[in-house]
C-alpha positions in Angstrom: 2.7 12.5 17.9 2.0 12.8 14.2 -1.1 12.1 12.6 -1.9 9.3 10.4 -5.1 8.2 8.7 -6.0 5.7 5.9 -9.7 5.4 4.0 -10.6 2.7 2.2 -12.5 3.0 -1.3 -13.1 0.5 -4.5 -12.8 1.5 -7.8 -13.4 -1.4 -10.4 -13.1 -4.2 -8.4 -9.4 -3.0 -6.9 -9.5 -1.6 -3.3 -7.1 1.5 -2.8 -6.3 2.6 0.4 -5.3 6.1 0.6 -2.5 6.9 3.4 -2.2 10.7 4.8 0.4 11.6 7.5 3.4 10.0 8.8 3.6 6.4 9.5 5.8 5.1 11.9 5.8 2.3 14.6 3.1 4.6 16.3 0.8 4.5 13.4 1.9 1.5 12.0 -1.4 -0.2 13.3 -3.8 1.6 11.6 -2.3 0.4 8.6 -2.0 -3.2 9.8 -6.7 -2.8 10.6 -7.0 -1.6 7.2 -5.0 -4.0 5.5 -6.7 -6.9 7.7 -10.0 -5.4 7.0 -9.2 -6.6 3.5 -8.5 -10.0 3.9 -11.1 -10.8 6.1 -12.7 -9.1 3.1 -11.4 -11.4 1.0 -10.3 -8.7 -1.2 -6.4 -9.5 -2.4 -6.2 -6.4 -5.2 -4.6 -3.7 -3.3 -3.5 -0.4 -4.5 -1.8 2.0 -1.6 -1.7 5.7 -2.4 0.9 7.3 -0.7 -0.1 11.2 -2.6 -0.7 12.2 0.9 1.8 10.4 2.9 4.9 12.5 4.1 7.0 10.3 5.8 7.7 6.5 6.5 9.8 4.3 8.7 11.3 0.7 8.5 8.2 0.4 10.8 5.9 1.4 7.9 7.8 -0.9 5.4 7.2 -3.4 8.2 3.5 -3.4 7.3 3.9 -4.2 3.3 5.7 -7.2 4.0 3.5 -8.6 6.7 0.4 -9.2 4.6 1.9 -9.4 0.8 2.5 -13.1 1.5 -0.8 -14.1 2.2 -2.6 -11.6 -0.5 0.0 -13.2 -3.1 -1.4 -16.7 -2.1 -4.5 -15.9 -2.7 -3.9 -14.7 -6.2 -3.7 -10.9 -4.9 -1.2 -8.0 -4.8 0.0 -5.0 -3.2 0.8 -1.9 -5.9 2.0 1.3 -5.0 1.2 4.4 -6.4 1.4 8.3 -6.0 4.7 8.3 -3.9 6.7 11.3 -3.7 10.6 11.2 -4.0 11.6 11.3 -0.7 9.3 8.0 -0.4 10.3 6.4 -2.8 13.9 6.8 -2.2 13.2 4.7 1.6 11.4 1.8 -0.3 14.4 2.0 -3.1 16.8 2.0 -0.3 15.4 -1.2 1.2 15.2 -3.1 -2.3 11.4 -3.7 -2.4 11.0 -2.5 -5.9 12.2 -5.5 -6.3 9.2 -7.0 -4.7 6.5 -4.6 -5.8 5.0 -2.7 -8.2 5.4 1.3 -8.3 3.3 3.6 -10.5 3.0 7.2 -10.7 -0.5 7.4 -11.1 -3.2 5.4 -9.4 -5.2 4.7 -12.2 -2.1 2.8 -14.1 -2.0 0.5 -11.1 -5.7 -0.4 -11.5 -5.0 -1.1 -15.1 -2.8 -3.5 -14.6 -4.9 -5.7 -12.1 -7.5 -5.0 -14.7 -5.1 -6.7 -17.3 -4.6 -9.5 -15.5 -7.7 -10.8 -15.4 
């Protein structure tokens, strides 16, 4: 089975998570304990870095839109940043740029929740 790990870290007032590995429907639930380890946090500005995430599957995907509705009602969101373009293409594929923000570079994404306040 492939590895997956996430660490959570804060950077002005935005918590990122940082995924590394392959995330599937056998790693999925790491992602779900970080991302409820949030909300019980009451922390709603998410930023996920994918720079060291190889692969995804509609498992994965599965994750993002599990918890987006309840961080978006309380005034949160999810952004995604760092994805590489075999990544990207899956969440393209599946329409959610639609549905989220993408940005190449972590920082940007922190901008913006920064902007928003």
């Amino acid at each position: 089975m492939a590895d997956f790990n996430t660490a959570i870290r804060e950077k002005n007032g935005v918590s990122i998570i940082d995924l590394d590995g392959y995330l599937d429907a056998h790693t999925a639930p790491t992602l779900e304990s970080a991302f409820t380890s949030l909300i019980q946090q009451m922390n709603y500005k998410i930023v996920v870095n994918f720079r060291s995430l190889s692969y995804i599957s509609s498992a994965g995907l599965g994750v993002f839109m599990a918890f987006i509705e309840k961080i978006r009602e309380n005034k949160g969101d999810i952004k995604l940043t760092n994805m590489s373009p075999k990544v990207y293409n899956i969440f393209d594929l599946l329409g959610f740029p639609l549905l989220y923000e993408f940005f190449d570079e972590e920082a940007e994404a922190i901008n913006k929740f920064n902007q928003a306040d």
